[in-house]
PyMOL Python script that loads the backbone (N, CA, C, O; Angstrom):
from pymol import cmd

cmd.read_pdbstr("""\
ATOM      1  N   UNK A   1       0.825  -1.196   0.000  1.00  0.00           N
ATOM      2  CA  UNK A   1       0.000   0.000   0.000  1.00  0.00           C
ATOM      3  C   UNK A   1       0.869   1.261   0.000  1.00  0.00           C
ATOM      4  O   UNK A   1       0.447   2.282  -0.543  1.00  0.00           O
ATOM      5  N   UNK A   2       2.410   1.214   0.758  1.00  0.00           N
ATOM      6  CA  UNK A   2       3.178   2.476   1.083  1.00  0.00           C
ATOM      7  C   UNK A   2       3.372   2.506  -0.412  1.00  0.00           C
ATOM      8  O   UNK A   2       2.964   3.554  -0.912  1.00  0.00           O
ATOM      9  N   UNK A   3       3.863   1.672  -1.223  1.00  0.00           N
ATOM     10  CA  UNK A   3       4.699   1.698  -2.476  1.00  0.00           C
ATOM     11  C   UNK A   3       3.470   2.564  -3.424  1.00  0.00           C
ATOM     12  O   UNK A   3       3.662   3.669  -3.931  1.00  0.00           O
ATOM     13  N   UNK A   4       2.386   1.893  -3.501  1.00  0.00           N
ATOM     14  CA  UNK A   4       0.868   2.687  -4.567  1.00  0.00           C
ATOM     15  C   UNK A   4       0.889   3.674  -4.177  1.00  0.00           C
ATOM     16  O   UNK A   4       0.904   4.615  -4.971  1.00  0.00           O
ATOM     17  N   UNK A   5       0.901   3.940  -2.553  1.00  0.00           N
ATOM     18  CA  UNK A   5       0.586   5.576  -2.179  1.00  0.00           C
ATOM     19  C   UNK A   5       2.121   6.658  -2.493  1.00  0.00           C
ATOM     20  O   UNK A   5       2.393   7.819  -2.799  1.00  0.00           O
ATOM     21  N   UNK A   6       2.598   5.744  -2.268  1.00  0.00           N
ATOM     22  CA  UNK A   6       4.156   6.841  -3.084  1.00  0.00           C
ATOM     23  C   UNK A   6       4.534   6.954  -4.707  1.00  0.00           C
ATOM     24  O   UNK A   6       5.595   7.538  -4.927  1.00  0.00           O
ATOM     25  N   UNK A   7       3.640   6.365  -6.119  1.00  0.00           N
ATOM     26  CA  UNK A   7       3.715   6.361  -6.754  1.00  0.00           C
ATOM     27  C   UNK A   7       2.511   7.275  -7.354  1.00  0.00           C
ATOM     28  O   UNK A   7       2.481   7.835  -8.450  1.00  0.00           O
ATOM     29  N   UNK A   8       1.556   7.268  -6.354  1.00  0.00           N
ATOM     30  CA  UNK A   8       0.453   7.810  -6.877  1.00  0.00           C
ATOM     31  C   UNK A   8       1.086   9.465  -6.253  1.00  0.00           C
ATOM     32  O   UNK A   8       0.824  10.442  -6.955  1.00  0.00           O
ATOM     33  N   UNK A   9       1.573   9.593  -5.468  1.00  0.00           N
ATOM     34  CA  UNK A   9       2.450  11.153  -4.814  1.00  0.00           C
ATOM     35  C   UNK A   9       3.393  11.185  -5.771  1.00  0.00           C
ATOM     36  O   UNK A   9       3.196  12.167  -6.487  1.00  0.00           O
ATOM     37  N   UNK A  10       4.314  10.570  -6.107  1.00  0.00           N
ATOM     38  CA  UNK A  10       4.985  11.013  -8.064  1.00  0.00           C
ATOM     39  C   UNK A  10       4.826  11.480  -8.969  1.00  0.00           C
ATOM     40  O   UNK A  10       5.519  12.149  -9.736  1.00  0.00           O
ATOM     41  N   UNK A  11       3.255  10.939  -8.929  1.00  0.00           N
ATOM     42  CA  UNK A  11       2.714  11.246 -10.187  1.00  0.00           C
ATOM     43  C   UNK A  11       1.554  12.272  -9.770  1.00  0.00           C
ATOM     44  O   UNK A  11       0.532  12.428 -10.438  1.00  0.00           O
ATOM     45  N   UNK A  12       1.764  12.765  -8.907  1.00  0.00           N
ATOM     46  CA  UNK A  12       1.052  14.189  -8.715  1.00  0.00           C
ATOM     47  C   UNK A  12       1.777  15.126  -8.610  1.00  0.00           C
ATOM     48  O   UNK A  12       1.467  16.239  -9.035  1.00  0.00           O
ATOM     49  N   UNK A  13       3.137  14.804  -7.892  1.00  0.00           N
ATOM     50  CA  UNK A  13       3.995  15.618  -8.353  1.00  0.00           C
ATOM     51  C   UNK A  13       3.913  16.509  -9.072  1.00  0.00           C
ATOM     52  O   UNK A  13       3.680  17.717  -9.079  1.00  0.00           O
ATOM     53  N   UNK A  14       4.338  15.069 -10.202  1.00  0.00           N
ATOM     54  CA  UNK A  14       4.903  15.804 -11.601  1.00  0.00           C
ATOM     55  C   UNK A  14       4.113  16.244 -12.363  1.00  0.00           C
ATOM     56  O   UNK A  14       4.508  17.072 -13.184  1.00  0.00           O
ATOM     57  N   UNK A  15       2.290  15.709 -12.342  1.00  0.00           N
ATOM     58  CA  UNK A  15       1.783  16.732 -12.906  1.00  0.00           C
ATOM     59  C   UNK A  15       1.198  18.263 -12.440  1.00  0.00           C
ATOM     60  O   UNK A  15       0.609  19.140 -13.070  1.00  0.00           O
ATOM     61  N   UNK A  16       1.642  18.156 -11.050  1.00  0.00           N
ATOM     62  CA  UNK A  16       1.452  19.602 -10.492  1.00  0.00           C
ATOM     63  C   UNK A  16       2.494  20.794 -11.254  1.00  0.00           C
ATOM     64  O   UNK A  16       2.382  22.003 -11.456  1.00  0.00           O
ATOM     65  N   UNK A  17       3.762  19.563 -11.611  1.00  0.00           N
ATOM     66  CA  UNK A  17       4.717  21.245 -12.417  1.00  0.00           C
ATOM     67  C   UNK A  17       4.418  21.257 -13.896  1.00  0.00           C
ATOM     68  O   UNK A  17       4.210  22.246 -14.599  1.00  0.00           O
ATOM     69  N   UNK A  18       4.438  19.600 -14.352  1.00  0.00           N
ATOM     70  CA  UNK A  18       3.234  20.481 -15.796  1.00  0.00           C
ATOM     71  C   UNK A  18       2.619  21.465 -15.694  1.00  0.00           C
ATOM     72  O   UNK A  18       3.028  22.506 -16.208  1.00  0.00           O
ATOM     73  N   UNK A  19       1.242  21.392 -14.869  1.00  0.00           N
ATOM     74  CA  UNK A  19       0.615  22.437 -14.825  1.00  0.00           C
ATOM     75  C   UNK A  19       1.096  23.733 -14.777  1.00  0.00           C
ATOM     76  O   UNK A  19       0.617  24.491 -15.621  1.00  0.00           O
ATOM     77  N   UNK A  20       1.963  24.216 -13.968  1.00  0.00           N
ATOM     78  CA  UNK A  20       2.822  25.432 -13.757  1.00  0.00           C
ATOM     79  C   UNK A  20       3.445  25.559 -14.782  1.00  0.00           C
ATOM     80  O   UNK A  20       3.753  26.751 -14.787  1.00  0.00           O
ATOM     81  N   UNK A  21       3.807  25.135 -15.600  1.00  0.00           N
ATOM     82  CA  UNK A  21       4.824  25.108 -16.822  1.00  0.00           C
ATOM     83  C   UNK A  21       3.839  25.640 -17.654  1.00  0.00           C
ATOM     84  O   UNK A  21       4.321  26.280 -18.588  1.00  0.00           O
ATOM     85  N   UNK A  22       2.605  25.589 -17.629  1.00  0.00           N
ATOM     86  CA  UNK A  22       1.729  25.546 -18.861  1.00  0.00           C
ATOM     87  C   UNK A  22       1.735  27.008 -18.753  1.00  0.00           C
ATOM     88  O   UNK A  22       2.190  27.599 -17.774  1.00  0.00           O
ATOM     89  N   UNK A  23       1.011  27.817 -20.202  1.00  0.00           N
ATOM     90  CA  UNK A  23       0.888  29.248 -20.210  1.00  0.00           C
ATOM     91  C   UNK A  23      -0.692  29.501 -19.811  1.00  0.00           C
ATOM     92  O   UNK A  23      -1.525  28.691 -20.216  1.00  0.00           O
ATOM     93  N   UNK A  24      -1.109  30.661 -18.991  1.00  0.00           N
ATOM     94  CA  UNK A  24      -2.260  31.515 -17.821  1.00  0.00           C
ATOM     95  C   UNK A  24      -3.429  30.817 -18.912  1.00  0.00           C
ATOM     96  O   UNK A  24      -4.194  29.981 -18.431  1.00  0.00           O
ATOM     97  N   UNK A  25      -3.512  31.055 -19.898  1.00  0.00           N
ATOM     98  CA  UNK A  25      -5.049  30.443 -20.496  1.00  0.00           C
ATOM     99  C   UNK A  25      -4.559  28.977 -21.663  1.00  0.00           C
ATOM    100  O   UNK A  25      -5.208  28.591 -22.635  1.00  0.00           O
ATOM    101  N   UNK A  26      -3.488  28.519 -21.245  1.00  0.00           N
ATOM    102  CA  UNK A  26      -3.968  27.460 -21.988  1.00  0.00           C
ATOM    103  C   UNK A  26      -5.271  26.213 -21.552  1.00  0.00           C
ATOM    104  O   UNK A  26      -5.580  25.987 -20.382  1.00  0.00           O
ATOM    105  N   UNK A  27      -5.646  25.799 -22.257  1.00  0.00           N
ATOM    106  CA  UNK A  27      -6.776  24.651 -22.433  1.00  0.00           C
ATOM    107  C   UNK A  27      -6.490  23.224 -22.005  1.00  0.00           C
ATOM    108  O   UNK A  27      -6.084  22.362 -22.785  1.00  0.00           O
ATOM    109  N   UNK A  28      -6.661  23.085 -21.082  1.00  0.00           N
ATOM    110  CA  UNK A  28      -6.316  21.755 -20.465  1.00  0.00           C
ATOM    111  C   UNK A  28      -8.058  20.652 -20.463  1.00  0.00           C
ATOM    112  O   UNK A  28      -9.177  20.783 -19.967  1.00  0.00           O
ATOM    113  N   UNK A  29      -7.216  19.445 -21.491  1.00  0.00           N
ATOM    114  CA  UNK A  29      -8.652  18.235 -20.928  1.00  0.00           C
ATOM    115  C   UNK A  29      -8.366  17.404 -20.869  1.00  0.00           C
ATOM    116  O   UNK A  29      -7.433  16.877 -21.475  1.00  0.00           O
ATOM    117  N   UNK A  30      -9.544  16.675 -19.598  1.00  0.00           N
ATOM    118  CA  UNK A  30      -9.547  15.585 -18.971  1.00  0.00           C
ATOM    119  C   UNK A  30     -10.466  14.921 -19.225  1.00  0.00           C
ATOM    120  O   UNK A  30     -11.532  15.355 -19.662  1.00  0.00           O
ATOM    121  N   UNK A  31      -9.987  12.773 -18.799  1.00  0.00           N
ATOM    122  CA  UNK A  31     -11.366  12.039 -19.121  1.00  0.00           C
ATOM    123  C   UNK A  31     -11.948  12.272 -17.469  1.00  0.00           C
ATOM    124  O   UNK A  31     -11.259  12.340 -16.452  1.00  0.00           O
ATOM    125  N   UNK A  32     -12.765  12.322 -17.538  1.00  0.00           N
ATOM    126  CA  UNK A  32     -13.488  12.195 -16.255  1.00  0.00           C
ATOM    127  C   UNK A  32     -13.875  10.510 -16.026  1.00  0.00           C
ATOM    128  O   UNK A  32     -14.028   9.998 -14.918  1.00  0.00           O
ATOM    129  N   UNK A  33     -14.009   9.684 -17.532  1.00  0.00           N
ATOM    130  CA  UNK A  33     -14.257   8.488 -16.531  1.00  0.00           C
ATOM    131  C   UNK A  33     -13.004   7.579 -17.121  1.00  0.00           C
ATOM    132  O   UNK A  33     -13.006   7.611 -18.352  1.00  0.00           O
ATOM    133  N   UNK A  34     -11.964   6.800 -16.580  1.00  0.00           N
ATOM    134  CA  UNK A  34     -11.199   6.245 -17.514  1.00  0.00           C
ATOM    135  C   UNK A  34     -11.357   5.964 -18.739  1.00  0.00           C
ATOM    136  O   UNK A  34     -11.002   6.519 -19.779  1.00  0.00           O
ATOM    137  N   UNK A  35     -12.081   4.793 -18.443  1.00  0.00           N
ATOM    138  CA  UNK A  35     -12.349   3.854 -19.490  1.00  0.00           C
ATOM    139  C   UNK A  35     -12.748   4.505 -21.052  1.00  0.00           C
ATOM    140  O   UNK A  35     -12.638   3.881 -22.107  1.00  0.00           O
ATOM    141  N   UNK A  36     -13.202   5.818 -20.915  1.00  0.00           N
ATOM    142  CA  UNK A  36     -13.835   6.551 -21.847  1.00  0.00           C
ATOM    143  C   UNK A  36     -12.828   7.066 -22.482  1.00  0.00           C
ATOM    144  O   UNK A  36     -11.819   7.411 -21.868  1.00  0.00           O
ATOM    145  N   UNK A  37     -12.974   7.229 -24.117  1.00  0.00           N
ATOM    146  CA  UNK A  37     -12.418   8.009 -24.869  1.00  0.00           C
ATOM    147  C   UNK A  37     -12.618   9.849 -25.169  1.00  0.00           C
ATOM    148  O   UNK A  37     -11.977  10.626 -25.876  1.00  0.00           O
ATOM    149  N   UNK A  38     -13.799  10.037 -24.272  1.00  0.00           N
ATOM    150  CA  UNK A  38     -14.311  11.513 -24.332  1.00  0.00           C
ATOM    151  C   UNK A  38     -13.334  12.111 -23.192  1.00  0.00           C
ATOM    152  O   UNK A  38     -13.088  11.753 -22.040  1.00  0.00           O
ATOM    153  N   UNK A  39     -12.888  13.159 -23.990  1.00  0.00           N
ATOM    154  CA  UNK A  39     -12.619  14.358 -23.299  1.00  0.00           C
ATOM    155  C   UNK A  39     -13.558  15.527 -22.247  1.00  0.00           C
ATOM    156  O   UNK A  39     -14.787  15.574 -22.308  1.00  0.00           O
ATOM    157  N   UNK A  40     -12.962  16.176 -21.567  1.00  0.00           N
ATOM    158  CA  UNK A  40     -13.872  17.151 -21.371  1.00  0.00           C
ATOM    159  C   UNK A  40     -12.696  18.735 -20.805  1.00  0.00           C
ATOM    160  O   UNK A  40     -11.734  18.814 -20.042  1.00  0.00           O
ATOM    161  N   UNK A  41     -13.274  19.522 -21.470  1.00  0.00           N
ATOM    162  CA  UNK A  41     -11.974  20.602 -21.342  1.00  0.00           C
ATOM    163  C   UNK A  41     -12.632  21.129 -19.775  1.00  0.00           C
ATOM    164  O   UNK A  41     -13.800  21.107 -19.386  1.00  0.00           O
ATOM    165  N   UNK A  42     -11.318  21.622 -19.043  1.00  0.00           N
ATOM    166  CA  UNK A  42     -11.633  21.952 -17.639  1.00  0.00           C
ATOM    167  C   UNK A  42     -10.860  23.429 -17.485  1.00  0.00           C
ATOM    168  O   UNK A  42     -10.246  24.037 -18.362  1.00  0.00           O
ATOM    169  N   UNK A  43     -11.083  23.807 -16.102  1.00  0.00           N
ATOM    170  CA  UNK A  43     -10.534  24.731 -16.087  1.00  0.00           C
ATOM    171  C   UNK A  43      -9.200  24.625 -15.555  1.00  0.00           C
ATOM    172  O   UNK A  43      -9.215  23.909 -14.554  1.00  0.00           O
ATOM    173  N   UNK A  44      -8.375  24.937 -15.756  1.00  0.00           N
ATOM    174  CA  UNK A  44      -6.604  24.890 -15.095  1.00  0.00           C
ATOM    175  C   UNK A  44      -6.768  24.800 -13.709  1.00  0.00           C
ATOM    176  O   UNK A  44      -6.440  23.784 -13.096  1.00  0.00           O
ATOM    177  N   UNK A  45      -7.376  26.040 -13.026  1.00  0.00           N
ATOM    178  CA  UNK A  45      -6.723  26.476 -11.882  1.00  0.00           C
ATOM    179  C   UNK A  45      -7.601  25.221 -11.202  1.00  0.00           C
ATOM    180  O   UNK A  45      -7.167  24.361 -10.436  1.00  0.00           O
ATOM    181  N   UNK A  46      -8.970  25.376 -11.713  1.00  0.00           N
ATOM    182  CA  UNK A  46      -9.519  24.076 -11.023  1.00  0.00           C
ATOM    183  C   UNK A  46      -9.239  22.588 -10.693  1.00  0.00           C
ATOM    184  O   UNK A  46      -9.587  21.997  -9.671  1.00  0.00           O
ATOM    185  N   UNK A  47      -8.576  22.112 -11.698  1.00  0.00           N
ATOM    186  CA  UNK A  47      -8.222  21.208 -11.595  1.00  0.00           C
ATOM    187  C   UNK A  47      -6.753  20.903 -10.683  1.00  0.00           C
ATOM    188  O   UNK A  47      -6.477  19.929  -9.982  1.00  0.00           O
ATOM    189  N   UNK A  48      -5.760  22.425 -11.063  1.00  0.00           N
ATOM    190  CA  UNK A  48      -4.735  22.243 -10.259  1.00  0.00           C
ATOM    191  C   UNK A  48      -4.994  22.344  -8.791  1.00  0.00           C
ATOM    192  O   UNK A  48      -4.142  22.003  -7.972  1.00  0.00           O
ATOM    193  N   UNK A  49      -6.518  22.951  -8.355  1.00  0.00           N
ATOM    194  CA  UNK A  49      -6.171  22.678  -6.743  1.00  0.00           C
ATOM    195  C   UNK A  49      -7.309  21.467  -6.597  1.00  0.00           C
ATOM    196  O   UNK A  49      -8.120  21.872  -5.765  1.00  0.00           O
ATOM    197  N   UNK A  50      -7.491  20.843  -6.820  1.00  0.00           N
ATOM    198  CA  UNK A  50      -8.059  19.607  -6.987  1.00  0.00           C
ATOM    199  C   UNK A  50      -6.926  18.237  -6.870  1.00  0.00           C
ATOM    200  O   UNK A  50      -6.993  17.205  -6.203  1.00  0.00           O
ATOM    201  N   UNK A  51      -5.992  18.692  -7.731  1.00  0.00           N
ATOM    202  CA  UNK A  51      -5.034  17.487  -7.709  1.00  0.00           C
ATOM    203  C   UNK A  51      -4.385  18.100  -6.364  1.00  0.00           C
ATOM    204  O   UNK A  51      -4.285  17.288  -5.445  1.00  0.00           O
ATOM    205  N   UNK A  52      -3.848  19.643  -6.066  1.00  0.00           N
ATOM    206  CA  UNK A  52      -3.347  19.383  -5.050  1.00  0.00           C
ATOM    207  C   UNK A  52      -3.637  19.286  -3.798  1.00  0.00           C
ATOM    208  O   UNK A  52      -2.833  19.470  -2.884  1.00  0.00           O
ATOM    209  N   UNK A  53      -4.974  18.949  -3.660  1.00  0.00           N
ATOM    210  CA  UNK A  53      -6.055  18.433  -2.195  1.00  0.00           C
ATOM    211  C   UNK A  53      -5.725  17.257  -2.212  1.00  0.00           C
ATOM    212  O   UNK A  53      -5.538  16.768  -1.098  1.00  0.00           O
ATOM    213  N   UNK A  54      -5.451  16.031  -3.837  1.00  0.00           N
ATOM    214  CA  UNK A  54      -5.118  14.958  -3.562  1.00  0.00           C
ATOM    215  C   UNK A  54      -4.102  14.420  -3.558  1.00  0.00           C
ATOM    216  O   UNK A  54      -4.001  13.205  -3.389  1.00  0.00           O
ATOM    217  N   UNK A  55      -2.974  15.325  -3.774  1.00  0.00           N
ATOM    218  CA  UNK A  55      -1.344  15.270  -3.198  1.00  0.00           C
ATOM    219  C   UNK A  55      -1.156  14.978  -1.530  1.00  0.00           C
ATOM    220  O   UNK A  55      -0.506  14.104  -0.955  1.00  0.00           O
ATOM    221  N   UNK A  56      -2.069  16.170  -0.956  1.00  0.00           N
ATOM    222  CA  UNK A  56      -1.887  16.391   0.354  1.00  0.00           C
ATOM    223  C   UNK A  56      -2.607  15.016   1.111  1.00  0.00           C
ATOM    224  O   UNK A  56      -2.101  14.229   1.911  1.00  0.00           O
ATOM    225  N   UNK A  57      -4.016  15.055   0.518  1.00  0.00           N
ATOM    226  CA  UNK A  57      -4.574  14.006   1.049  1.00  0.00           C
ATOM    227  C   UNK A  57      -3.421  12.303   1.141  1.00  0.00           C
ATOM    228  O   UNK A  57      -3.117  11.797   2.221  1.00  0.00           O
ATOM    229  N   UNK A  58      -3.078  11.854   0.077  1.00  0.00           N
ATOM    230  CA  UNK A  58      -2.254  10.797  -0.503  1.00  0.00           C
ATOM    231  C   UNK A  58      -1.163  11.358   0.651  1.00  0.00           C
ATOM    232  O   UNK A  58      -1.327  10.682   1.667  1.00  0.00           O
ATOM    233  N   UNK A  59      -0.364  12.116   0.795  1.00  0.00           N
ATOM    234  CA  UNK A  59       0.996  12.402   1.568  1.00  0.00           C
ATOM    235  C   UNK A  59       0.315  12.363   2.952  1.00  0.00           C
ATOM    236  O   UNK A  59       1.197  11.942   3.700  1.00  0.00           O
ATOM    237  N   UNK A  60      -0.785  12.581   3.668  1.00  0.00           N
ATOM    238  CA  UNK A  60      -0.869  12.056   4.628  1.00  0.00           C
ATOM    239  C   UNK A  60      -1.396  11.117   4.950  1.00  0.00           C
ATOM    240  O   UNK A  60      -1.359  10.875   6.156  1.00  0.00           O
ATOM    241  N   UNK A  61      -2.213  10.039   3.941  1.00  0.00           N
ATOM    242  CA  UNK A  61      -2.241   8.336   4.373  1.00  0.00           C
ATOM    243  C   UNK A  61      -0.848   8.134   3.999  1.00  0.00           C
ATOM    244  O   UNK A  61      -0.529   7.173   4.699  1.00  0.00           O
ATOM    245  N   UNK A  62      -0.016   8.406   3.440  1.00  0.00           N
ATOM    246  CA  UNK A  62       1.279   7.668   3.498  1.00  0.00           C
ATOM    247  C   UNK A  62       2.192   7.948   4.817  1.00  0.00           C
ATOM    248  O   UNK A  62       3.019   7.068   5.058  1.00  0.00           O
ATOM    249  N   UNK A  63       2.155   8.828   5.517  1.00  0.00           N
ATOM    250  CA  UNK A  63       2.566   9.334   6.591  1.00  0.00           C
ATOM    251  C   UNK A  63       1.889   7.803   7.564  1.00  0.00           C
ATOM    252  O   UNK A  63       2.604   6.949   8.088  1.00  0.00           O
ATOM    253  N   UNK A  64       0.318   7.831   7.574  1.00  0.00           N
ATOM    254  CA  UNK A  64      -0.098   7.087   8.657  1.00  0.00           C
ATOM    255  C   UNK A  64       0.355   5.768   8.312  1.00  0.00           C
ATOM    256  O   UNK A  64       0.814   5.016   9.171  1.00  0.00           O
ATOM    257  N   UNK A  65       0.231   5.380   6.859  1.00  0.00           N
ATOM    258  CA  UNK A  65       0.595   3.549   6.758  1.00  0.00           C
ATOM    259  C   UNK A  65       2.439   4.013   7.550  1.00  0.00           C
ATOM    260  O   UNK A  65       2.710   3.518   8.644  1.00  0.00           O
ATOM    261  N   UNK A  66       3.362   4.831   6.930  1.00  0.00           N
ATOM    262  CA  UNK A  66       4.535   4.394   7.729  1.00  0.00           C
ATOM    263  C   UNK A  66       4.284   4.428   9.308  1.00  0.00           C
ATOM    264  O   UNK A  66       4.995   3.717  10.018  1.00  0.00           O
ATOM    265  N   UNK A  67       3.291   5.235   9.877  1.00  0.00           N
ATOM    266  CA  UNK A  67       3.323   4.876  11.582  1.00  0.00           C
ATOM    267  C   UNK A  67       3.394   3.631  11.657  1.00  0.00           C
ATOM    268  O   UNK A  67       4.359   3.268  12.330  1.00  0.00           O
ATOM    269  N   UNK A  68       2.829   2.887  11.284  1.00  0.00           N
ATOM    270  CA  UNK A  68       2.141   1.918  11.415  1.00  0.00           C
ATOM    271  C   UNK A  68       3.129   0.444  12.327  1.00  0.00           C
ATOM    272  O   UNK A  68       2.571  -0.632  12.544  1.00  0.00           O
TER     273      UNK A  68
END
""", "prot")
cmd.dss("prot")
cmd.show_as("cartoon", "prot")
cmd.util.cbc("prot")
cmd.orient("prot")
């Protein structure tokens, strides 16, 4: 579980500095359901504090599985 929850914190990471890298109005889209081939265009900022609620969230169950 430590190893998924530290890979899934990698990969939020790194798309948290994509995001920053990107220019103030570019067009960012997402699938909302995997499996699906549809897009749906979102808003940047939205989505960037979205992923980073689930950076923070993910970095502190990984905190509690190492108490453990």
């Amino acid at each position: 579980m430590a190893e998924a929850l530290s890979n899934k914190i990698h990969e939020l990471d790194i798309l948290l500095d994509e995001f920053s890298s990107l220019r103030p109005n570019a067009v960012v889209y997402t699938k909302r359901v995997p499996s699906s081939n549809i897009l749906f265009m979102e808003n940047k900022d939205v989505l960037k504090a979205t992923k980073s609620k689930e950076l923070a969230e993910a970095k502190d169950k990984l905190a509690g599985v190492q108490d453990l």
